[in-house]
C-alpha positions as CSV (number, residue, x, y, z in Angstrom):
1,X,-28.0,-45.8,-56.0
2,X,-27.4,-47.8,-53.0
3,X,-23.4,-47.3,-53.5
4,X,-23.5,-43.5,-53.6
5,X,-26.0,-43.4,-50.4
6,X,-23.1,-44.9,-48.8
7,X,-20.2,-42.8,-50.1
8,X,-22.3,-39.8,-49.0
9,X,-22.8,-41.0,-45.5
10,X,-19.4,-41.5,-45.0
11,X,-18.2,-38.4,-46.4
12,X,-20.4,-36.8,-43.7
13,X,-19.1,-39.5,-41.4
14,X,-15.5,-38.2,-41.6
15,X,-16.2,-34.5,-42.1
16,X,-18.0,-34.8,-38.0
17,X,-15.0,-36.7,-37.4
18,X,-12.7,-34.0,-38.4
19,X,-14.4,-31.4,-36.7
20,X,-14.5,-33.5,-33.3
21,X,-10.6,-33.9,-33.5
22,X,-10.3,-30.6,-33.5
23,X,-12.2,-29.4,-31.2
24,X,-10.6,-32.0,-28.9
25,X,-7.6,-30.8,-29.9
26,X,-8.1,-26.9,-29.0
27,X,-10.0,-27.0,-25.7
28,X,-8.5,-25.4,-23.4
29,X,-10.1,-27.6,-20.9
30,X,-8.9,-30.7,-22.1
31,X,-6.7,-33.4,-19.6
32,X,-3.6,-31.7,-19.2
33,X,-5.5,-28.5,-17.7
34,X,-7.2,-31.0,-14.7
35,X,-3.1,-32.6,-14.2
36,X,-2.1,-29.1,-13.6
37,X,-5.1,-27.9,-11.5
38,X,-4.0,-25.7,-8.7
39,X,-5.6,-24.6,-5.4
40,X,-5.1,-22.2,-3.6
41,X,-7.0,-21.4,0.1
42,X,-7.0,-18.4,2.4
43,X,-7.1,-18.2,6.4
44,X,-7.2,-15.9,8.8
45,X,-7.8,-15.7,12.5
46,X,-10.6,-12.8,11.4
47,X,-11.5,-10.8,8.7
48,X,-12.7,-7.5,11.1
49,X,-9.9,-4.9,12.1
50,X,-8.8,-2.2,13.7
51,X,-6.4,0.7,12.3
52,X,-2.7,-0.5,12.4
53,X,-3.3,-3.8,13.9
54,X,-1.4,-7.0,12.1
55,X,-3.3,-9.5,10.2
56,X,-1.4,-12.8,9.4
57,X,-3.1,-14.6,6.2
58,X,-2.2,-18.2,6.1
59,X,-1.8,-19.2,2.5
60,X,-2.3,-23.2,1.9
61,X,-1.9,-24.7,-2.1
62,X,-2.2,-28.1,-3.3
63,X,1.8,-27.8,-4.9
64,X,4.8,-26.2,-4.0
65,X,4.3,-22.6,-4.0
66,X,7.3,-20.7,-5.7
67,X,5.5,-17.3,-6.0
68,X,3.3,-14.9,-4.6
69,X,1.9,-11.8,-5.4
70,X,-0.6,-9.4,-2.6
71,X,-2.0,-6.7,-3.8
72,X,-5.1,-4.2,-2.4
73,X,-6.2,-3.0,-5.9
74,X,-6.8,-5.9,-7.7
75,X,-3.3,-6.3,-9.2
76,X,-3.2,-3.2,-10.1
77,X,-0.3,-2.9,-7.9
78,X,1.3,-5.7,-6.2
79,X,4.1,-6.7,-3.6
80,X,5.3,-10.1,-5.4
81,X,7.9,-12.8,-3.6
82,X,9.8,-16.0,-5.1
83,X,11.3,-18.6,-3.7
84,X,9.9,-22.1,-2.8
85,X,7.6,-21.6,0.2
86,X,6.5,-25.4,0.3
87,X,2.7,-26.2,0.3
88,X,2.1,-23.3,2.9
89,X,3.0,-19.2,3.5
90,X,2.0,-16.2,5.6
91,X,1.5,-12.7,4.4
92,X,0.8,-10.2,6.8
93,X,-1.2,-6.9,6.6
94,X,-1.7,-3.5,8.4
95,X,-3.3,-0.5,7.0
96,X,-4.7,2.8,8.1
97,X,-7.4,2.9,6.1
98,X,-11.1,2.4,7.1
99,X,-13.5,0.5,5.3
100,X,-13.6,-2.6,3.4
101,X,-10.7,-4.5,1.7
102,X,-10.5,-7.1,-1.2
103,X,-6.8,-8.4,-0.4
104,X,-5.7,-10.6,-3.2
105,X,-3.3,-13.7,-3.6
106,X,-2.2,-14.8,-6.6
107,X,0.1,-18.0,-6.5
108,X,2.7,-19.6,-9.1
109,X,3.8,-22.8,-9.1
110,X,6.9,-24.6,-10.5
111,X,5.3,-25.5,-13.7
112,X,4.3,-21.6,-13.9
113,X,0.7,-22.5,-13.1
114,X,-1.1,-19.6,-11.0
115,X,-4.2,-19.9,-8.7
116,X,-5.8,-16.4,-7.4
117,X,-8.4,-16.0,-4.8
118,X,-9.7,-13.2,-2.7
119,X,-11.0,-12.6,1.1
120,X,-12.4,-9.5,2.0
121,X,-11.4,-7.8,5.0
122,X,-13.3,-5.1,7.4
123,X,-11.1,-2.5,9.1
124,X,-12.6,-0.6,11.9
125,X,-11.6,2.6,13.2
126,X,-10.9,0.9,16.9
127,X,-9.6,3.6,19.2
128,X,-7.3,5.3,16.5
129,X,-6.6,8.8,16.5
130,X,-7.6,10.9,13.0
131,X,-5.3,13.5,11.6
132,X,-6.9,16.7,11.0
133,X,-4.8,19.1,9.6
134,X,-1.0,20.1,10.6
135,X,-0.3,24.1,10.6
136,X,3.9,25.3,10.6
137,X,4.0,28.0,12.7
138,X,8.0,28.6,12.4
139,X,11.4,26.7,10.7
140,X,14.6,27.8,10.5
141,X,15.0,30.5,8.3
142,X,11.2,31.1,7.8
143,X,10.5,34.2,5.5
144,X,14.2,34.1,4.5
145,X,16.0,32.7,1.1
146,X,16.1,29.8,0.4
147,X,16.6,29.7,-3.1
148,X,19.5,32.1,-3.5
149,X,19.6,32.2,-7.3
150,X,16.1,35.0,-6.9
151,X,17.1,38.6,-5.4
152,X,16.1,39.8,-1.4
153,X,12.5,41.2,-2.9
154,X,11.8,38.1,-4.8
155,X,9.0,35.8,-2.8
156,X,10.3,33.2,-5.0
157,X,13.4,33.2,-2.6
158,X,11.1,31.3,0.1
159,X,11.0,27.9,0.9
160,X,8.6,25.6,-1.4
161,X,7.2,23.3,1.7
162,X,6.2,19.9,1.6
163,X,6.2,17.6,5.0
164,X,6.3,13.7,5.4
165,X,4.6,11.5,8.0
166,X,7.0,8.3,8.4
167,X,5.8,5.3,10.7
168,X,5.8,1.6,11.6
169,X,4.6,-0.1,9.0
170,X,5.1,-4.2,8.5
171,X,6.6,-6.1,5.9
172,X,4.1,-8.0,3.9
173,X,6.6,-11.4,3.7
174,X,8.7,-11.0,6.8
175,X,6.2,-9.8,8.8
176,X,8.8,-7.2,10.5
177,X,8.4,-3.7,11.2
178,X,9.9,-1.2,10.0
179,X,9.6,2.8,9.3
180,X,7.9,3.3,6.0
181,X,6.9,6.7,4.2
182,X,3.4,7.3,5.3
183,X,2.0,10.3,3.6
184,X,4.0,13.4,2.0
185,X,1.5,16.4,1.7
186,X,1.1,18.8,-1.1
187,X,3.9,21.6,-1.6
188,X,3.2,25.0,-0.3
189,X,4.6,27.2,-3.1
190,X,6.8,29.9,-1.9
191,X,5.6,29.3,1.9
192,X,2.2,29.2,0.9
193,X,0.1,29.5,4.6
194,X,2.0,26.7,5.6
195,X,-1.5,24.9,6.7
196,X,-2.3,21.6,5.7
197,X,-6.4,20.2,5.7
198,X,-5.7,17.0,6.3
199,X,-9.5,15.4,6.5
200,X,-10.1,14.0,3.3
201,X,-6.4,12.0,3.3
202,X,-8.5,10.6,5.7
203,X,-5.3,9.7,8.1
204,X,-5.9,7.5,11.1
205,X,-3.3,5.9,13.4
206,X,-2.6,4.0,16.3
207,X,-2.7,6.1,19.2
208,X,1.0,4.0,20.7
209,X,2.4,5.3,17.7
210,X,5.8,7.5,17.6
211,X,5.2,9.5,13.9
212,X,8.2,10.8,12.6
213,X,7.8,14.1,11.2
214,X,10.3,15.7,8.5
215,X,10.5,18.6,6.4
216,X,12.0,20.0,3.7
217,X,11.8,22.7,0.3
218,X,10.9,21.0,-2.5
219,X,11.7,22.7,-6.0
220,X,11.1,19.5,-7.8
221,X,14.5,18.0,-9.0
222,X,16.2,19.7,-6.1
223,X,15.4,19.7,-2.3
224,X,16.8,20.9,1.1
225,X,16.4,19.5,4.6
226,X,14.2,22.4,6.6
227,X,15.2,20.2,9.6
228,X,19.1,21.1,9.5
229,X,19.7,17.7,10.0
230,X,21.2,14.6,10.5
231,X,18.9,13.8,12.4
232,X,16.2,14.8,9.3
233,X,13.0,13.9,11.0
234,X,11.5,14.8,14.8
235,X,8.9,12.6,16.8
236,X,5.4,12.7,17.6
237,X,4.6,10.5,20.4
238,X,1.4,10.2,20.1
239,X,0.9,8.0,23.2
240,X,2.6,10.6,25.1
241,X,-0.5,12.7,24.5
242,X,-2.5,10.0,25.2
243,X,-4.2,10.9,28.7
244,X,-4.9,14.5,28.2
245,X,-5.8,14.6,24.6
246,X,-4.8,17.5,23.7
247,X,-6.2,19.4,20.6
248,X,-3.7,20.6,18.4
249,X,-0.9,18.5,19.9
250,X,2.2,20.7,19.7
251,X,5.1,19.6,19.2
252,X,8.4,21.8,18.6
253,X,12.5,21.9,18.2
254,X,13.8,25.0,19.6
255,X,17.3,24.3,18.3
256,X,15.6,25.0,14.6
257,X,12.7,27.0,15.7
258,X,10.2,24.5,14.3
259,X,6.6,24.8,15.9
260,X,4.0,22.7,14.6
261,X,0.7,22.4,15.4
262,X,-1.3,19.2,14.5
263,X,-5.0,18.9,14.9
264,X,-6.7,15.7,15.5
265,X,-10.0,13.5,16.5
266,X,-9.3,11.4,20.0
């Protein structure tokens, strides 16, 4: 009786043996994870804002950092970089709009580890200048064909309108300016009323800017430059405006009788 005690206690013995190899064996948090650990910390000079004003966002890491991804969405969408930055990077942002922002880094190493972390950011409306709504009064050609294929008597002859706001906007990794698509409105079927409500894009800029404003009609696989160009856009120098506030700024090319009105918030 005394033999067989012992075979059972054994058997149990290495059966918990068994079991404890592998469990050492799958956890993920096991040695090799702590080698490989990764850190990854945020800076920045301060985390409230104004509209259009340049943030740099020091990025430190305990390894050489050969990627990085920045993204305002939570990775839903992301501006990603590699090359070998060293232990330390700068990512820069602007934005025009208000509220709060969770800008997230993700880093890669060169063993394809990855650290991500977060900071949230505050931006403030400062003294920036809110777009209202933009009205066309006239283009070249207004009320005339466009799309020659439909007869004289056919409104589908008319322009399909859409517009484009193009400004300074910088370069998350070069930290660089450069004009950037800002906001392209909705297309105004046929010439629609050729007014634009522009409050809940909720559009704010810097009031130094220089917007560039272009136009065009849009039939979906095919468009045509309303601004007979090269050049295809026209500025709106906002800071022109600047001391007497005018509300709507006008702004108009009589070489392609274009008049547009654009209402704003001072």
């Amino acid at each position: 009786m005394i033999i067989n005690f012992s075979l059972k206690k054994m058997k149990k013995i290495n059966i918990l043996l068994f079991i404890a190899i592998i469990f050492i064996s799958c956890n993920p948090s096991g040695d090799e994870d702590l080698t490989n650990n990764l850190t990854l910390e945020l800076h920045t000079v301060n985390t409230n804002v104004s509209i259009d004003e340049i943030l740099p966002i020091t990025i430190t890491a305990n390894k050489a950092i050969m990627g990085v991804d920045y993204s305002l969405d939570n990775f839903v969408t992301s501006a990603s970089q590699f090359t070998n930055f060293g232990n330390s990077t700068t990512v820069y942002l602007n934005t025009s709009k208000l509220g709060k922002k969770q800008v997230g880094i993700k880093i890669t190493d060169t063993e394809n580890n990855t650290a991500t972390k977060t900071i949230t950011i505050i931006v403030e409306k400062g003294n920036a200048v809110q777009l209202k709504s933009l009205l066309v009064n006239s283009f070249y050609n207004i009320n005339q064909s466009w799309d020659t294929e439909f007869s004289a008597s056919d409104p589908n002859r008319l322009a399909d309108v859409v517009f484009v706001l193009i400004k300074p906007q910088i370069g998350v990794f070069s930290g660089q300016m450069s004009q950037q698509l800002w906001f392209k409105s909705s297309i105004k079927q046929n010439q629609g009323d050729l007014n634009w409500n522009l409050v809940s894009e909720n559009l704010y800029v810097n009031p130094n800017t220089i917007l560039k404003f272009s136009l065009a009609d849009d039939d979906g696989a095919f468009s045509q430059d309303l601004m007979l160009g090269p050049p295809f856009e026209r500025d709106i120098d906002l800071n022109y405006f600047g001391t007497s506030k005018p509300d709507p700024i006008n702004f108009k090319d009589t070489a392609i009788n274009l008049d547009v009105d654009l209402k704003v918030v001072w």
